[in-house]
ChimeraX commands (.cxc) that place a marker at each C-alpha (Angstrom):
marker #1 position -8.09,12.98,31.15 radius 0.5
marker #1 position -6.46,9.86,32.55 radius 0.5
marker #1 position -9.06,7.94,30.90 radius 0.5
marker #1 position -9.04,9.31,27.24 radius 0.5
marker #1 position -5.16,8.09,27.15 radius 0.5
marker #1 position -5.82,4.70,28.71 radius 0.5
marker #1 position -8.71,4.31,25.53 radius 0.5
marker #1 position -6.29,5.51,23.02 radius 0.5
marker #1 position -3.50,3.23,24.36 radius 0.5
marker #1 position -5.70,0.62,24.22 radius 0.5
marker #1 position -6.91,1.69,20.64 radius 0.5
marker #1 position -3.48,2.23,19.18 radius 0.5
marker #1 position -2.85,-1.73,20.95 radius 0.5
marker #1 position -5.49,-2.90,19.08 radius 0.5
marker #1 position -4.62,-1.29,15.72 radius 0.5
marker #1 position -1.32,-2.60,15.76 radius 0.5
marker #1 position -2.68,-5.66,16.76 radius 0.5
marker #1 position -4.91,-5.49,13.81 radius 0.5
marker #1 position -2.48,-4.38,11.26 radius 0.5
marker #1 position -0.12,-7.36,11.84 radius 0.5
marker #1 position -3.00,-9.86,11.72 radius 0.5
marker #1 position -3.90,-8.35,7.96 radius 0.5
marker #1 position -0.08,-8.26,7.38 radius 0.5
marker #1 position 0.44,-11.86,8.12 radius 0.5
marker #1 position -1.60,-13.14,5.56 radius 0.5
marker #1 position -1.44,-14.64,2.04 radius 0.5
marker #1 position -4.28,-12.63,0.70 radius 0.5
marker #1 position -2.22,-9.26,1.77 radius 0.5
marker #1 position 0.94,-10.68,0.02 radius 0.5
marker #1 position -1.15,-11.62,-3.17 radius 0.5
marker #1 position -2.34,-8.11,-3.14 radius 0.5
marker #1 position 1.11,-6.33,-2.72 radius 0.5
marker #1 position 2.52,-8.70,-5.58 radius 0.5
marker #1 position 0.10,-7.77,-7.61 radius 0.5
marker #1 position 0.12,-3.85,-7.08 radius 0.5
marker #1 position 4.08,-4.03,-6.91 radius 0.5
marker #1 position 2.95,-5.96,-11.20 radius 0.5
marker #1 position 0.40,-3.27,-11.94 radius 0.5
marker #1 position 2.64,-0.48,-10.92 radius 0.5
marker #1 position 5.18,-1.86,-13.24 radius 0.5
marker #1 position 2.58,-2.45,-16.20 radius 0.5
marker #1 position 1.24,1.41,-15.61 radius 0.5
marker #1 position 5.19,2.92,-15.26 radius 0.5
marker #1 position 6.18,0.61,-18.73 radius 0.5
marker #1 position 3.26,2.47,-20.34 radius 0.5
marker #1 position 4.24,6.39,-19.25 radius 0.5
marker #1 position 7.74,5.78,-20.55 radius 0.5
marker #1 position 6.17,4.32,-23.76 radius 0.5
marker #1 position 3.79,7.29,-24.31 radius 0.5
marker #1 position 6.89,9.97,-23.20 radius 0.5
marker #1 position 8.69,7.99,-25.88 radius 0.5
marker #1 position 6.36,8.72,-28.66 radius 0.5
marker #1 position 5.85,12.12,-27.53 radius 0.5
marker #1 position 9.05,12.95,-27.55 radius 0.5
marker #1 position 9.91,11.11,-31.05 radius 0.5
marker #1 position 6.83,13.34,-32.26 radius 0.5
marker #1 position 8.26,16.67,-31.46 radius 0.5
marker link #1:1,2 radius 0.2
marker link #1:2,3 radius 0.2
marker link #1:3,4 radius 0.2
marker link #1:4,5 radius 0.2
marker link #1:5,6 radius 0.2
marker link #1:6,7 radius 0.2
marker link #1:7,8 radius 0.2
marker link #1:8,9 radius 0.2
marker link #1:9,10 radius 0.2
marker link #1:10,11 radius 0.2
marker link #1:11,12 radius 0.2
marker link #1:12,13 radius 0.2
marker link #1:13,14 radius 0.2
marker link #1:14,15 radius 0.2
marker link #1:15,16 radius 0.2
marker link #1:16,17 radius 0.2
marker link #1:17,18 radius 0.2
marker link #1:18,19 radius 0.2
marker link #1:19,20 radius 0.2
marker link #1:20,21 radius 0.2
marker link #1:21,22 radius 0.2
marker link #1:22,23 radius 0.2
marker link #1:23,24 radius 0.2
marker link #1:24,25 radius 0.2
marker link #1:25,26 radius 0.2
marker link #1:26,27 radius 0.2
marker link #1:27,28 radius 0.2
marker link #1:28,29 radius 0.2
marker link #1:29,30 radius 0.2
marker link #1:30,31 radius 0.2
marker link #1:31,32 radius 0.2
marker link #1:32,33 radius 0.2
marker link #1:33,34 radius 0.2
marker link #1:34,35 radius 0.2
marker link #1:35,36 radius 0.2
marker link #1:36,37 radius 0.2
marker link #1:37,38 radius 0.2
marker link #1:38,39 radius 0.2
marker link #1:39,40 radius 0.2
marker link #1:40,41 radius 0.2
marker link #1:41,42 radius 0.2
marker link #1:42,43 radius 0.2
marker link #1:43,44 radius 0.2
marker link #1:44,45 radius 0.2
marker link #1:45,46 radius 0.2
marker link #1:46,47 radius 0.2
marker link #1:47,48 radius 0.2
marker link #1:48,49 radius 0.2
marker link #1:49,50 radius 0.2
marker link #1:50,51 radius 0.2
marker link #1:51,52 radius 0.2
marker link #1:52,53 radius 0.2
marker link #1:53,54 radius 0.2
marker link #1:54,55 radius 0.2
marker link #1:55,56 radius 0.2
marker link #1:56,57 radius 0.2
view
C-alpha cells in the first residue's frame, strides 16, 4: 500500500508539473484568446436568434 501512494504522489507531481509547462506557453494563450472570441461570437448569435424569436411571437 505504501507503494501505490508513493506512484500517485509522484504521478499527481508530474501532472502538475505537466500542466504548468502547457500553461506557460504562447500556443495555450493563443488558444484561450481565441475560445474566450468564439464564445463571444456563439453567445452574440443565441441572443440574436432569442431576439427574433421573441419579436416573432
Amino acid at each position: 500500500m505504501e507503494l501505490r501512494n508513493i506512484l500517485i504522489i509522484v504521478a499527481l507531481a508530474l501532472y502538475a508539473l505537466v500542466m504548468a509547462g502547457i500553461v506557460s506557453t504562447d500556443a495555450y494563450s493563443h488558444a484561450a484568446g481565441a475560445e474566450a472570441r468564439g464564445l463571444h461570437a456563439l453567445m452574440a448569435e443565441v441572443r440574436s436568434a432569442n431576439t427574433q424569436v421573441a419579436v416573432a411571437r
